[in-house]
C-alpha positions in Angstrom: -69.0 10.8 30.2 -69.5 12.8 27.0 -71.2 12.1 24.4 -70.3 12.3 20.4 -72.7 14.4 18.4 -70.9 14.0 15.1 -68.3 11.5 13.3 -66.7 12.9 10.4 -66.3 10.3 7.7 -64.0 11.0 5.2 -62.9 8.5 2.1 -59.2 9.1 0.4 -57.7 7.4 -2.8 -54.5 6.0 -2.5 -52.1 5.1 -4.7 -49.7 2.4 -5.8 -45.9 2.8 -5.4 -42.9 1.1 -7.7 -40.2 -0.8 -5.9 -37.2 0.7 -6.7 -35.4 4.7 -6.9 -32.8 4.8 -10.1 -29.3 4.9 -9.3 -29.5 4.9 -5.6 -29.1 2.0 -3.3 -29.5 1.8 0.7 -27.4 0.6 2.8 -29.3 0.5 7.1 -28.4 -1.4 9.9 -31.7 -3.7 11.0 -30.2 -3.8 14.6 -32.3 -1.4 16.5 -35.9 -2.9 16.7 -38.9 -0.6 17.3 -41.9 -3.3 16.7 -42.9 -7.0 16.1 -45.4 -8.6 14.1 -46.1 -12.3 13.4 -48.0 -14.8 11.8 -47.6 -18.3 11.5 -43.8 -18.8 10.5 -43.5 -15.2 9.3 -42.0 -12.8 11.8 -42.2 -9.3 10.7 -39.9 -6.8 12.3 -39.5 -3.0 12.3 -36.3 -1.1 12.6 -35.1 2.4 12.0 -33.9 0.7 9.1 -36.5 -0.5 7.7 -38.7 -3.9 7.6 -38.0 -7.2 8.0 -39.4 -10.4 6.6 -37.9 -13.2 9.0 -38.9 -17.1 8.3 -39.0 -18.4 11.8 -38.7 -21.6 10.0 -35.9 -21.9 7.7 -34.1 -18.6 9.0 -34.5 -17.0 5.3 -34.8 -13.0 5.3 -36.1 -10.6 2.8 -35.5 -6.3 3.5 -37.2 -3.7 2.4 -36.3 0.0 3.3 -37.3 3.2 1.0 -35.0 2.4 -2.0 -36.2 -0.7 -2.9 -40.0 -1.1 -1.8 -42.9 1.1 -1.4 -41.8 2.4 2.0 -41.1 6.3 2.0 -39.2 6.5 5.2 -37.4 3.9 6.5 -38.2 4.1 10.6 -40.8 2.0 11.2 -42.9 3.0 14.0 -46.0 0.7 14.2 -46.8 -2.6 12.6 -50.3 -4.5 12.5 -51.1 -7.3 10.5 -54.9 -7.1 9.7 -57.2 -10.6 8.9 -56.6 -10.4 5.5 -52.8 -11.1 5.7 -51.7 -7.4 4.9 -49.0 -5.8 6.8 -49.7 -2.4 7.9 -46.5 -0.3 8.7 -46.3 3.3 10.1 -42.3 4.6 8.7 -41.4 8.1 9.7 -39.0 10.6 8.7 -38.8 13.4 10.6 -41.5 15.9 10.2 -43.0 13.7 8.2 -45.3 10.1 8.2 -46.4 7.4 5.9 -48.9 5.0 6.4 -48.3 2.0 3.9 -50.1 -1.1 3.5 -47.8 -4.8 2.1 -50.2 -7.4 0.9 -47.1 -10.0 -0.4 -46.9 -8.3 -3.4 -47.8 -4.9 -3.6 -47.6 -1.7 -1.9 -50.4 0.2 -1.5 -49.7 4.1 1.0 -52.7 6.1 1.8 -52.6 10.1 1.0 -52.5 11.7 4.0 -52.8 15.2 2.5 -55.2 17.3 5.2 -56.0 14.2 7.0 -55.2 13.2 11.0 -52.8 10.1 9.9 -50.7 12.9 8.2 -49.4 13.6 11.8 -48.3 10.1 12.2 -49.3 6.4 13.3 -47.8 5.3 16.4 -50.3 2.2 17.4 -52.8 0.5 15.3 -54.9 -2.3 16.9 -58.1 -4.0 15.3 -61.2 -5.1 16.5 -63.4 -8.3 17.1 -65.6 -6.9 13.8 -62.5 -6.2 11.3 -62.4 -2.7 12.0 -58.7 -1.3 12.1 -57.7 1.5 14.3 -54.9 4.1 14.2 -53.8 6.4 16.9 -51.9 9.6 16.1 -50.3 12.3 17.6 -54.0 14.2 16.7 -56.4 12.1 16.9 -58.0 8.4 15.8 -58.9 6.8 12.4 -61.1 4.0 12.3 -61.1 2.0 9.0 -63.5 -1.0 7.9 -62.4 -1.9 5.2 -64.1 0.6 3.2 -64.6 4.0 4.9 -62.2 5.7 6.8 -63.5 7.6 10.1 -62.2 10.5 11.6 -61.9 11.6 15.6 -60.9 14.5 16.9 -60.3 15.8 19.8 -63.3 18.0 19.3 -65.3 15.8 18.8 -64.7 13.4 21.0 -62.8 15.2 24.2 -60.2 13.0 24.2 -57.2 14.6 24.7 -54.6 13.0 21.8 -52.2 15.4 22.6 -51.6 13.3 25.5 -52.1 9.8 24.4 -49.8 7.6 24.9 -50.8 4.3 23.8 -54.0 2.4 23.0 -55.6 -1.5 23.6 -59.2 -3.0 22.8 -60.3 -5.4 25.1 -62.8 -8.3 24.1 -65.8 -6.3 24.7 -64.5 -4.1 21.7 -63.9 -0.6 24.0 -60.8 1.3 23.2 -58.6 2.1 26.0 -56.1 5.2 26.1 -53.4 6.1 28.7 -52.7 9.5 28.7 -49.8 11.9 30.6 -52.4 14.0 33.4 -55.3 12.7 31.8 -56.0 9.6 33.5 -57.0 6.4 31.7 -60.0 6.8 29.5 -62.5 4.4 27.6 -64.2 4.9 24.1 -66.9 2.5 22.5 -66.8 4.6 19.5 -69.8 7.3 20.8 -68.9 7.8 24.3 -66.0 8.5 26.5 -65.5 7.5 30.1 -62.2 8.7 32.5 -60.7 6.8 35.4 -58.7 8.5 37.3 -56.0 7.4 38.9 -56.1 7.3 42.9 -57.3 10.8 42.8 -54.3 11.9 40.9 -55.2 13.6 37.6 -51.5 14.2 37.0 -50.3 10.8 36.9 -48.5 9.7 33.8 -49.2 6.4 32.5 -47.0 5.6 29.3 -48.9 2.4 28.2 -51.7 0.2 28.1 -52.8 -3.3 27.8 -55.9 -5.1 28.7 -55.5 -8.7 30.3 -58.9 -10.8 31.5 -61.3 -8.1 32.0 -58.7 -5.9 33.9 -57.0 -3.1 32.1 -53.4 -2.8 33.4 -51.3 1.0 32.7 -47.7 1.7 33.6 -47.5 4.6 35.9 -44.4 7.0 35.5 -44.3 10.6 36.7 -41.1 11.1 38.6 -38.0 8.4 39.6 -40.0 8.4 43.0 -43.4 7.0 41.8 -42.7 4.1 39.2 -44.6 1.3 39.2 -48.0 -0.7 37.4 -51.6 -0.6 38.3 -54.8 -2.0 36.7 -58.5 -1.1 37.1 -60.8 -3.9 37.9 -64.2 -2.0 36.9 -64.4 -0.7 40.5 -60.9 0.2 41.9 -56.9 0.7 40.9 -54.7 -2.2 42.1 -51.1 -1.1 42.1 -47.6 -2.7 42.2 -44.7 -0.7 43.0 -41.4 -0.5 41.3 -39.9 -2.6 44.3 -42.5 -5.1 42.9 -42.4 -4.7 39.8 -38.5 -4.9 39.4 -38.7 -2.3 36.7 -37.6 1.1 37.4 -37.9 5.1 36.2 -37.3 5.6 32.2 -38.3 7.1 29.1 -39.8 4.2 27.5 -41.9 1.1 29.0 -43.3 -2.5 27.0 -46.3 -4.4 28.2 -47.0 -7.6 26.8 -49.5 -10.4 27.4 -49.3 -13.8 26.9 -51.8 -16.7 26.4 -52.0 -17.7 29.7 -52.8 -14.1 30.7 -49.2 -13.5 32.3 -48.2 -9.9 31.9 -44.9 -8.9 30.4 -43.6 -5.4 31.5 -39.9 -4.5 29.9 -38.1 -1.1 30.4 -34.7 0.0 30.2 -32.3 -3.3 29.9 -35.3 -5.3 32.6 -38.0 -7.5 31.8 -40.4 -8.7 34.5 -43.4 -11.1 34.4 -46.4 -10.8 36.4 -48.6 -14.5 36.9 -51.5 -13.1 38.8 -49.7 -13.6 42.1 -45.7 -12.5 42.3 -43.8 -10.5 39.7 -40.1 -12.1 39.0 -37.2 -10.8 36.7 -36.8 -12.4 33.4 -33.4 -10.6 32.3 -31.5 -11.4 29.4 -27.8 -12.9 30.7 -26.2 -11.3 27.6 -26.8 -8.1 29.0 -25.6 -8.3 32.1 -24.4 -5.0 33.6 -24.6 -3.2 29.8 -25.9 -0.2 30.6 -25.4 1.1 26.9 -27.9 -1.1 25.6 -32.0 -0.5 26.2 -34.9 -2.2 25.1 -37.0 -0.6 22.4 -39.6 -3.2 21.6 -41.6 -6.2 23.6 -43.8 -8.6 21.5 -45.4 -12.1 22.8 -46.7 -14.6 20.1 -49.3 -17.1 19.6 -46.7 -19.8 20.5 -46.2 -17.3 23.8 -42.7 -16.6 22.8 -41.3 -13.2 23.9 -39.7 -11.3 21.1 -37.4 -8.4 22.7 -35.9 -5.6 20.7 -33.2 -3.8 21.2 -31.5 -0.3 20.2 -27.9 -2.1 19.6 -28.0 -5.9 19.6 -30.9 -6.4 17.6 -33.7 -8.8 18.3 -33.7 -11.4 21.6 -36.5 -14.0 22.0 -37.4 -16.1 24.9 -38.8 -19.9 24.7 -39.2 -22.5 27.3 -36.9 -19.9 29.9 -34.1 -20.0 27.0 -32.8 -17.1 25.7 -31.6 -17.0 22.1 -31.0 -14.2 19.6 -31.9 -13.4 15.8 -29.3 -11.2 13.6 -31.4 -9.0 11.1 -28.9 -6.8 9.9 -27.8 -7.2 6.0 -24.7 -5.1 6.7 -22.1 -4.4 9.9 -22.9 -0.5 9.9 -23.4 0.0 13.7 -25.9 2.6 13.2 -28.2 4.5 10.6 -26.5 8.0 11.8 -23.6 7.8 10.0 -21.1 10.5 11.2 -18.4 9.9 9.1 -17.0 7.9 5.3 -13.8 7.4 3.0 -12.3 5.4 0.2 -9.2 3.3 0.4 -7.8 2.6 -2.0 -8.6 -0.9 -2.4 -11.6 0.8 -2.9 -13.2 -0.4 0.6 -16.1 2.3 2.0 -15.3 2.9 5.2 -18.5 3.7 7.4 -18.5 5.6 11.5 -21.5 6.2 13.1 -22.8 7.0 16.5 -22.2 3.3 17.5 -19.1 2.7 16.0 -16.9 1.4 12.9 -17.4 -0.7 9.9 -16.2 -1.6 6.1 -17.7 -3.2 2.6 -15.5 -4.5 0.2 -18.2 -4.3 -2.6 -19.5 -8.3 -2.1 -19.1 -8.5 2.2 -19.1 -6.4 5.4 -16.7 -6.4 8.5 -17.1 -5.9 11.5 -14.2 -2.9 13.2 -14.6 -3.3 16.8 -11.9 -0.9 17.7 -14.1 0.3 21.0 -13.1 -3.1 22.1 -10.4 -1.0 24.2 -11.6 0.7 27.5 -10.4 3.8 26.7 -12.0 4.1 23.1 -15.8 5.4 22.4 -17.8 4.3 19.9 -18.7 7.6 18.0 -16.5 7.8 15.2 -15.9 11.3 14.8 -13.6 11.4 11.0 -11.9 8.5 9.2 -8.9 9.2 6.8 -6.8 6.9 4.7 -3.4 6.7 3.5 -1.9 4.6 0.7 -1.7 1.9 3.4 -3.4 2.6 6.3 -7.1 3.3 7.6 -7.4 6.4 10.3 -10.4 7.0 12.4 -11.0 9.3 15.2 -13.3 8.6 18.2 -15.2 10.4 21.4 -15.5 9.8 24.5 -14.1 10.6 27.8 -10.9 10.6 26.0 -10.7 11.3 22.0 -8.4 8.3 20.5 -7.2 8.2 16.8 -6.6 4.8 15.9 -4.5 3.1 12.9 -5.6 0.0 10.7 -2.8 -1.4 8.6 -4.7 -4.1 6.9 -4.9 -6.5 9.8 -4.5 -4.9 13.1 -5.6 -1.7 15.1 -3.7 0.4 17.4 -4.1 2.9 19.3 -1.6 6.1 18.9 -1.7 7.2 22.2 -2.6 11.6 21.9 -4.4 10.7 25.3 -1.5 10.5 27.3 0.0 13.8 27.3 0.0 14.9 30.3 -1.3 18.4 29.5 -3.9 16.8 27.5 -6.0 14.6 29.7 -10.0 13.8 28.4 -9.4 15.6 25.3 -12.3 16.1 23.3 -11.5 15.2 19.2 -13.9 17.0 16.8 -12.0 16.8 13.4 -9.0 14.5 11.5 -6.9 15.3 8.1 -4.4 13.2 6.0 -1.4 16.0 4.1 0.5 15.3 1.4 3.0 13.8 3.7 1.0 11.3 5.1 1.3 13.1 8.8 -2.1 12.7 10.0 -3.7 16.0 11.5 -6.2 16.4 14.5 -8.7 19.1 15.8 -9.4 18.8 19.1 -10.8 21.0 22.2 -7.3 22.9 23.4 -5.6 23.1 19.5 -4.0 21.5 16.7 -2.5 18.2 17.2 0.2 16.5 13.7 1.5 12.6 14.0 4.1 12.1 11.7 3.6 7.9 12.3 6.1 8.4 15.4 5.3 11.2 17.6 2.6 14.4 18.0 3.8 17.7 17.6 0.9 20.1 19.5 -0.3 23.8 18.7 -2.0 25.5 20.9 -2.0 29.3 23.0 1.1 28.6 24.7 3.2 27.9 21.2 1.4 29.1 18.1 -0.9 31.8 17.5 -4.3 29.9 17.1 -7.4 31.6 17.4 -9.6 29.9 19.8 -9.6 26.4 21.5 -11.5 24.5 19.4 -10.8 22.9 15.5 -14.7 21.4 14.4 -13.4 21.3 10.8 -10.3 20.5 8.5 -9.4 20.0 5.0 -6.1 20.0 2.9 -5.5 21.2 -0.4 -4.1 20.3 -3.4 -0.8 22.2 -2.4 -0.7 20.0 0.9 -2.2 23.3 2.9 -4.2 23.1 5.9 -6.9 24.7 6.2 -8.9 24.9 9.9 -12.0 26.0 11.0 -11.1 27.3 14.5 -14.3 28.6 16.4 -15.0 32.3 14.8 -12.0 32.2 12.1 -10.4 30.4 9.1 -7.2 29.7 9.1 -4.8 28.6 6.4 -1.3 26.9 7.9 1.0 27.2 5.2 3.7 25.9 6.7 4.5 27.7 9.6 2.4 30.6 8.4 -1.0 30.8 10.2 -3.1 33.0 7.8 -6.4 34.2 9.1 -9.9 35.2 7.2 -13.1 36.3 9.0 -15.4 38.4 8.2 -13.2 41.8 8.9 -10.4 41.0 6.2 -12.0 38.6 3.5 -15.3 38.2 1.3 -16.5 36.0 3.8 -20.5 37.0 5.2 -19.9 34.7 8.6 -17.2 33.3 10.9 -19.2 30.2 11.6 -19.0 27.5 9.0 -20.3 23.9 8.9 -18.3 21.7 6.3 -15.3 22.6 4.1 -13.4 20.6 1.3 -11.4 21.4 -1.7 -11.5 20.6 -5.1 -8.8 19.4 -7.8 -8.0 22.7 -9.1 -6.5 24.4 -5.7 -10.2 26.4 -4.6 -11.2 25.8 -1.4 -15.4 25.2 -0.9 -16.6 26.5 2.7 -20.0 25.7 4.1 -21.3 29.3 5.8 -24.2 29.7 8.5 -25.7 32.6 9.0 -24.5 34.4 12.8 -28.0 34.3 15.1 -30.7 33.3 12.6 -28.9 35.7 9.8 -29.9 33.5 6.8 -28.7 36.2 4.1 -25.4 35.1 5.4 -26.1 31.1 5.1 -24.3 30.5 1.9 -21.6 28.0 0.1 -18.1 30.5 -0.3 -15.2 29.1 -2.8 -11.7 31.1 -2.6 -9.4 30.6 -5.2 -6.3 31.8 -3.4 -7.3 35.5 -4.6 -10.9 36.1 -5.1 -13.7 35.2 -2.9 -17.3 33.8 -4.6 -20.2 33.3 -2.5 -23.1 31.1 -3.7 -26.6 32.4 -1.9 -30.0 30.2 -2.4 -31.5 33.6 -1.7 -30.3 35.5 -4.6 -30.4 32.4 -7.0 -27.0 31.4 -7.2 -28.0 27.5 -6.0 -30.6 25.7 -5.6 -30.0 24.9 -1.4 -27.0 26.8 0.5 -27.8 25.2 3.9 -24.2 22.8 3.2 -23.6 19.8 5.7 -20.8 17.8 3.3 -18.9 18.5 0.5 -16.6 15.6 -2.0 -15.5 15.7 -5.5 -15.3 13.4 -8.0 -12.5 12.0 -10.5 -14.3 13.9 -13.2 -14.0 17.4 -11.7 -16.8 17.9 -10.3 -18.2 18.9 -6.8 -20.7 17.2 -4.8 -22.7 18.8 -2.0 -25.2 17.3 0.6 -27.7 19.4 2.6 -30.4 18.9 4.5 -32.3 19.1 0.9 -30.9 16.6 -1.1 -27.9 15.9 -3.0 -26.2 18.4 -5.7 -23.6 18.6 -8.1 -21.9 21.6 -9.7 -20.1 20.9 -12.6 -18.2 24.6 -13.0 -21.2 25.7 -14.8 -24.7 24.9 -13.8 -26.6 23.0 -10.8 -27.6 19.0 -10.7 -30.2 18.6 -7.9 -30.7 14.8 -6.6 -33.6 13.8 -4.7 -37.0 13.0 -3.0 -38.8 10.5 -5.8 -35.5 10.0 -7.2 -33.3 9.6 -4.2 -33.8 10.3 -0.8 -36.0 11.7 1.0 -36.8 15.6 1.8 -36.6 15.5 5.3 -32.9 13.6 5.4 -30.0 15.0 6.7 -26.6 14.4 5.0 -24.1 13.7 7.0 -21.3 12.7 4.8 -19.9 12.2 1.5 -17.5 10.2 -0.5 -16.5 8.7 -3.7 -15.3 5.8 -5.6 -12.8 5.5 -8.4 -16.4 4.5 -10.0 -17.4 8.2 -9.3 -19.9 6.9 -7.3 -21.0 8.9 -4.4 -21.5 7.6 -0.6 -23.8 9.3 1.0 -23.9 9.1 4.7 -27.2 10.3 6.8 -28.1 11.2 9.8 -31.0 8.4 10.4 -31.7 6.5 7.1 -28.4 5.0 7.1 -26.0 4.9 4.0 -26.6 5.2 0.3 -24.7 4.2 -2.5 -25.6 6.6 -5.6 -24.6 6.3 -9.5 -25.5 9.3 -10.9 -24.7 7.4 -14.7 -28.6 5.4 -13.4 -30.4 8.3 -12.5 -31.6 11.7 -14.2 -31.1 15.2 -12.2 -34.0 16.6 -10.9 -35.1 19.7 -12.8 -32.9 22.7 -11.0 -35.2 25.4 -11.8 -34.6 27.3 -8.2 -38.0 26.9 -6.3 -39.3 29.1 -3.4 -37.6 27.6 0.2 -37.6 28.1 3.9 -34.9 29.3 5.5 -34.4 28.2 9.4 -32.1 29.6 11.7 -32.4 28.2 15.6 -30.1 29.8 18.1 -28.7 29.7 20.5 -27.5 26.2 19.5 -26.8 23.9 21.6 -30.3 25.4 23.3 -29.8 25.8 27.5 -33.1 27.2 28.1 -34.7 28.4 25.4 -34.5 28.6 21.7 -35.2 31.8 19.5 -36.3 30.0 15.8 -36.0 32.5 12.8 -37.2 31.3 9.5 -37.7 33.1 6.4 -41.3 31.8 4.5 -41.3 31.5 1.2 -44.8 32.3 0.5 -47.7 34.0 2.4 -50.1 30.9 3.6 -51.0 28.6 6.5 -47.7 28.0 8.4 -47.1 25.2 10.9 -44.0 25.8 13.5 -43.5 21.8 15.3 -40.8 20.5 17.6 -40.5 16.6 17.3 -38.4 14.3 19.2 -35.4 11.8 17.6 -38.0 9.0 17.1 -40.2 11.5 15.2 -42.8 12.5 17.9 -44.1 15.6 18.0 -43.6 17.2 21.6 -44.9 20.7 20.8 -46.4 23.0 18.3 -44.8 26.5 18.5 -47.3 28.1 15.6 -50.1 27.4 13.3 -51.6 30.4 11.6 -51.9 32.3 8.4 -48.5 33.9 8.1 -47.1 36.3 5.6 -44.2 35.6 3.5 -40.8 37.1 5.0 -39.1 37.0 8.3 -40.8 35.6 11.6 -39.6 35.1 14.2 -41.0 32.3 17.2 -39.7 31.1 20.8 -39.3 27.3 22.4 -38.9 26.9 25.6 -37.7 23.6 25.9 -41.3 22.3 27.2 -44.0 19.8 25.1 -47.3 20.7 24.7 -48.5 19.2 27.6 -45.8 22.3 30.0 -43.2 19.7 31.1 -39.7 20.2 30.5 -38.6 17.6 27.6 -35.6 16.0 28.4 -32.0 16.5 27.0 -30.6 15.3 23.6 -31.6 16.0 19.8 -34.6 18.1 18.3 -36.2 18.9 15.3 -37.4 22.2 13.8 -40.4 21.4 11.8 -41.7 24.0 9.3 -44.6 24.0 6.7 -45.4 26.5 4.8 -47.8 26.6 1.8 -47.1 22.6 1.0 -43.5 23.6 1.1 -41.4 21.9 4.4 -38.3 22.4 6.5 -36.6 20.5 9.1 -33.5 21.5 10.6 -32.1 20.2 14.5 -30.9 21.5 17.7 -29.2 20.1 20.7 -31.0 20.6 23.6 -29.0 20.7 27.0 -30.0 22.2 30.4 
């Protein structure tokens, strides 16, 4: 037991924020579910989309996401709705949180500046006297109403680094389950641990307290899976054989009115009466072992709300299963990979999950992944004056044709030297004959039959195409691993860094504009950020564009379109910009999105409009003729470089600071945890240089998939990701 010598009470203003961002409108998909909320006939649901206000009653629905409410980010993490009717909501963006209160009408968010919710809300739980509690990634927050209370890990010994989730029982204690910590207590002064059948390594992921017994799921290798609770005296513990539920990343408990306890993990729900546990699985997912649960919630009315990352939102009455469809749109996903323009002016949207369209008034659903052989990552979508292209992954890359009415599938996959091809990239020439990058060469479909390119017939450079563009002369141009080519006709024309102005041989985006220059995305070779830069070649001369000498206001370029007025657009990981031949127009945070957003992909209308596809907040719709530029003065930035990328092992991060101050170095995870701090010191302005290897905080291996890069330097921020795969 240890007692707390000292609270820290600290008091913040907050402030009030307007409900809509000129000239930009968002476009999310509501069907992956993070967290329920609900009172009387109002069901309030969190996606990575944003929030939902769901009348259980008459089936109305009201949205709100960051461009038209007071929400910053649009991934809602937590939700709590206190006695006074106000919706609390935790919404993330990577790197960074925002803690916003609804009260029906207004939107109040709490400056977090220097303060523990600044590192994010992930539960939030009140008590029997009012008082609402927040759980971070750093510590606890206690609010009355008033006063806000502050504890750290200092002061308490609680270890928040390794918190996993909190309860509060009846009594009023606060529970935490931790990862090698045990399960601890807190009564707001004193700390108690319980450790688990001698084992101070075990991992519990979550916590719930059910009639006096205070029940944690217990998950620290596929071997040991299962649920305990401890009585007061001794653990009680159910293994996965009981349980039903097996090894995974994430786990739900739940607990009904009758004291039954839900348990949910993976695509499995199990219920627990005091006696036998017995499965409860959803029939409509049968053996789908691509879709997970993200979310359990159990009412006043005991119904069991169950959230998806797919299918959206499930709920369970009277052993009926039933489902709710939250989504205002058809986009699959809020990581959009890929958008065009046909030219009945439809916006064509891929993402991770798969393929949709908006016709300006309604959405459609494009289930081409209907067909076995077809993924659902939609890797590039072209269009013709008749016809809709798009490329997916998977075992076997597929391009696929939509003529107004039907797909079909043109069948690249059945060469027989080209078996599980991988597809990365997809043009449209001036000849209609579609064009495709894939892992072994250059692939052309004339509407008929594919004509190949590779070693054995054409002198390409490498195996692998990740980018294509043509130009106005019907050129192609290629970004084949470590050199550009140019395939003027039967002409392969090379440029690297050896025989051209180019600084790199590695490039993320190109595109071309409508006077014949071609725009090239650069990235600096291992963490060289003097050669990160935007390049434009006019067929003669070479002009590179470097945030570092002042040229533009962010070089780090992930999409380029232009518009019917001549100018270009350019996403980063920044924001928005336009270059009208002359000068800089920057477009975001208060005025569009958000910092910390990705850009994905652009396109526009014959409105001049610009669609703006992201990597997690979806799409956006943005008329620059409603907005104002930001001012394009060229402030200090961060540079980060992380290689090798993908990381195998270990990751060498090189970032250039932009002033001398206190610097923060963070790794978070795709739902915007933080796994592991790499630095957090005083550092001087210049080049630094920092190691990751691939662990958390708390020295486990994290597993495979997508990471963030989080820098903060000074008040001024950086995120960039990595692919982590062992």
């Amino acid at each position: 037991m240890k007692k707390i010598n000292l609270l820290l009470l600290l008091i913040w203003s907050c402030f009030y924020l307007h409900a809509q961002n000129s000239g930009w409108t968002n476009y999310t998909s509501t069907k992956e579910i993070t967290c329920t909320q609900k009172s009387g006939d109002i069901l309030w649901v969190g996606t990575t989309g944003g929030l939902v206000k769901y009348n259980t009653v008459t089936l109305q629905k009201e949205y709100f996401n960051c461009s038209n409410s007071g929400l910053k980010y649009n991934n809602i993490i937590a939700l709590h709705l206190d006695g006074s009717g106000n919706i609390w909501v935790s919404n993330t963006g990577i790197g960074h949180h925002e803690l916003s209160r609804f009260d029906g009408t207004e939107w109040t968010s709490f400056a977090q500046q220097d303060t523990i919710l600044a590192h994010g809300v992930y539960s939030i739980k009140h008590d029997a006297s009012g008082n609402i509690w927040f759980l971070t990634y750093e510590g606890l927050v206690m609010y009355d109403g008033s006063n806000w209370t502050e504890y750290t890990e200092s002061d308490t010994d609680i270890p928040f680094g390794s918190v996993t989730d909190m309860d509060i029982d009846s009594d009023g204690l606060l529970w935490f389950s931790t990862e090698g910590h045990g399960l601890i207590s807190f009564n707001g002064f004193e700390v108690d641990y319980y450790i688990y059948s001698n084992n101070e390594t075990a991992a519990m992921r979550c916590v719930r307290c059910v009639e006096g017994n205070v029940w944690v799921v217990l998950n620290w290798s596929p071997d040991y899976t299962g649920a305990a609770y401890w009585n007061g005296q001794s653990w009680v513990e159910f293994y996965e054989t009981q349980t039903h539920i097996y090894f995974a990343w994430d786990y739900f408990m739940a607990v009904d009115s009758n004291g039954n306890l839900w348990l949910a993990s993976d695509s499995r729900i199990s219920l627990y009466n005091g006696t036998t546990w017995t499965l409860q699985n959803n029939p409509d997912f049968g053996n789908d072992y691509y879709t997970t649960l993200t979310s359990l919630y159990v009412d006043e009315d005991d119904i069991v709300w169950l959230g998806t990352d797919s299918k959206g939102l499930y709920n369970l009455t009277n052993e009926n299963w039933s489902s709710a469809d939250f989504s205002p749109t058809r986009i699959k996903s809020n990581d959009i990979t890929a958008l065009d323009i046909d030219n009945q002016q439809n916006a064509w949207i891929g993402t991770s999950r798969g393929l949709s369209h908006f016709d300006g008034t309604n959405w459609f659903d494009d289930n081409i992944a209907d067909n076995a052989l077809m993924g659902d990552e939609i890797k590039a979508i072209v269009t013709d004056s008749t016809n809709v292209w798009a490329e997916t992954s998977g075992l076997w890359g597929v391009v696929c044709k939509y003529d107004g009415v039907n797909w079909s599938v043109c069948d690249i996959q059945f060469e027989p030297s080209l078996a599980n091809i991988q597809l990365f990239c997809m043009a449209i020439d001036l000849q209609d004959n579609i064009w495709v990058g894939f892992y072994g060469g250059l692939a052309k479909y004339n509407g008929q039959s594919w004509v190949f390119y590779n070693h054995a017939n054409s002198p390409v450079p490498s195996y692998v195409i990740e980018h294509m563009c043509v130009d106005s002369d019907g050129s192609l141009w290629l970004d084949f691993t470590n050199n550009l080519v140019n395939l003027v006709g039967n002409s392969w024309i090379r440029y690297n860094t050896s025989n051209s102005g180019l600084p790199t041989n590695r490039f993320n985006t190109m595109g071309t504009d409508s006077f014949g220059n071609v725009w090239i995305g650069c990235i600096g070779n291992s963490g060289n950020t003097a050669e990160t830069c935007l390049a434009k070649y006019d067929g003669t001369n070479w002009t590179l564009f470097q945030q570092e000498d002042g040229d533009i206001p962010f070089d780090n370029i992930t999409a380029i379109t232009k518009d019917n007025l001549g100018n270009m657009w350019f996403g980063t990981d920044d924001g928005l910009m336009k270059y009208d031949g002359t000068g800089w127009s920057v477009y975001h945070l208060n005025n569009s999105i958000n910092y910390s957003e990705e850009i994905t992909a652009l396109a526009c209308d014959n409105q001049n409009r610009i669609w703006v596809g992201t990597r997690f907040n979806g799409v956006y719709l943005f008329d620059v003729t409603l907005s104002h530029a930001e001012d394009n003065t060229l402030t200090p930035d961060i540079s980060i470089q992380v290689f090798p990328n993908p990381v195998y092992s270990s990751a060498n991060i090189k970032v250039d600071l932009a002033k001398t101050g206190e610097t923060s170095v963070s790794i978070y995870n795709i739902k915007g945890q933080k796994v592991a701090d790499i630095a957090n010191s005083a550092l001087h302005k210049g080049l630094h240089e920092f190691n990751w290897n691939g662990c958390g905080d708390n020295g486990s291996k994290v597993g495979n998939g997508v990471y963030f890069v989080r820098i903060n330097n000074g008040g001024i921020s950086k995120t960039t990701k990595c692919l982590l795969l062992r």
